[in-house]
C-alpha positions as CSV (number, residue, x, y, z in Angstrom):
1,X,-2.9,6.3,-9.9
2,X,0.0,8.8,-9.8
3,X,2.2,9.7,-6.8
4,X,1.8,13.3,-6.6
5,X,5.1,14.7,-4.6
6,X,2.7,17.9,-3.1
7,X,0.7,15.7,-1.3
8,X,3.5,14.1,0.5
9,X,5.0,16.9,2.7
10,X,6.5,15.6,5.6
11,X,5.5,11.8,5.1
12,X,8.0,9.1,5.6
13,X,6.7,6.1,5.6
14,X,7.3,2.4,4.3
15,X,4.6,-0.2,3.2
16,X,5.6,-4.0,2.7
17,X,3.3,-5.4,0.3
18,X,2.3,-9.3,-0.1
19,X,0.6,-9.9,-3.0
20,X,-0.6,-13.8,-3.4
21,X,-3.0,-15.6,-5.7
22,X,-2.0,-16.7,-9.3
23,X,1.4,-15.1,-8.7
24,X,3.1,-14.7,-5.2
25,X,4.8,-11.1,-5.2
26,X,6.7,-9.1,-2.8
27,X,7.8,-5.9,-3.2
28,X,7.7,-2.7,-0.8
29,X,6.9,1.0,-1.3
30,X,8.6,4.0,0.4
31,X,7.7,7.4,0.4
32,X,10.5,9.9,1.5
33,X,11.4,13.5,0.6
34,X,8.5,13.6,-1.3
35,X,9.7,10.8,-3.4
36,X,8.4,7.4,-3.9
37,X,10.3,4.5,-4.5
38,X,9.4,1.2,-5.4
39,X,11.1,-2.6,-5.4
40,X,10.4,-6.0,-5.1
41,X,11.4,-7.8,-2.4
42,X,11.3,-7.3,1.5
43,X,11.7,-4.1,3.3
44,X,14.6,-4.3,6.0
45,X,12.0,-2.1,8.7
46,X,8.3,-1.3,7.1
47,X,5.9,0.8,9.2
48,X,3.0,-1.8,7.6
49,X,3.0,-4.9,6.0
50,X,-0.2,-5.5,4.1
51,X,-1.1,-9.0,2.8
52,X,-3.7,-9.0,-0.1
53,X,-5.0,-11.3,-3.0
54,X,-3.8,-9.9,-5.8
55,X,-7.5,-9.7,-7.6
56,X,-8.8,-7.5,-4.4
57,X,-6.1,-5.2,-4.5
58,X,-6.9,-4.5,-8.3
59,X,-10.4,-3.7,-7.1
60,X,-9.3,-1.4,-4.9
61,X,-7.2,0.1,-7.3
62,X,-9.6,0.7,-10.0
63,X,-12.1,1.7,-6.7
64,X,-14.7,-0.9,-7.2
65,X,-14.1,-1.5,-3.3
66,X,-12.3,0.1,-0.2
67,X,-9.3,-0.5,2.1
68,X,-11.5,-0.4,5.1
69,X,-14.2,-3.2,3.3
70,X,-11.3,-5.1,2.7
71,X,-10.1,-4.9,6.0
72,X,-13.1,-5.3,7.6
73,X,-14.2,-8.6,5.5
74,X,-10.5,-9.5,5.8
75,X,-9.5,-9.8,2.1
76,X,-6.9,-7.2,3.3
77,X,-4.6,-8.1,6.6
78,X,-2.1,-5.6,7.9
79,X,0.8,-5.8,10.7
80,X,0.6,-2.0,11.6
81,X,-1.3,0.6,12.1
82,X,-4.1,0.6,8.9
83,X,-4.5,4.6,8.9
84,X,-0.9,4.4,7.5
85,X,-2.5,3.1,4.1
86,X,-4.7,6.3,4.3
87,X,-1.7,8.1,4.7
88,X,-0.6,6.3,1.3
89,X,-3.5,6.7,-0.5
90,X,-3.6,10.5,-0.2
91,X,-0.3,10.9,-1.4
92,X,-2.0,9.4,-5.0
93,X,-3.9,10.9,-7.9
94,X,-6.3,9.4,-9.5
């Protein structure tokens, strides 16, 4: 997946990501200007925070499942509107 800065006219958002499993991660995403930026660590003020198993969210990457199956069999647990991660994903390439 690639950010692709066309498709991110006039977003602003912030995503706090919680990756656990094997390896316990942090690290947040923001999209502004129509530039990404990525760190670990917490987000002073995300619009989302998504908790996911590491393993899942590789499966959703490589698109073996969705955000919404997730969700819905609660792999996946957000704090914050999910049609923000929508938002995100349409901002990527494939």
């Amino acid at each position: 997946m690639q950010f692709n800065p066309e498709k991110a006219k006039d977003l602003d958002l912030s995503i706090q990501f919680r990756f656990h499993g094997d390896e316990n991660v942090d690290a947040f995403v923001e999209i502004a200007n129509q530039k990404i930026k990525t760190e670990r660590g917490d987000h002073p003020n995300p619009h989302i925070e998504v908790s996911v198993d590491i393993k899942t969210w590789l499966i959703i990457v490589n698109k073996e499942t969705t955000i919404v199956w997730s969700l819905l069999t609660r792999k996946m647990k957000t704090k914050g509107p999910p049609l923000l991660l929508k938002k995100f994903k349409n901002c990527l390439d494939a």
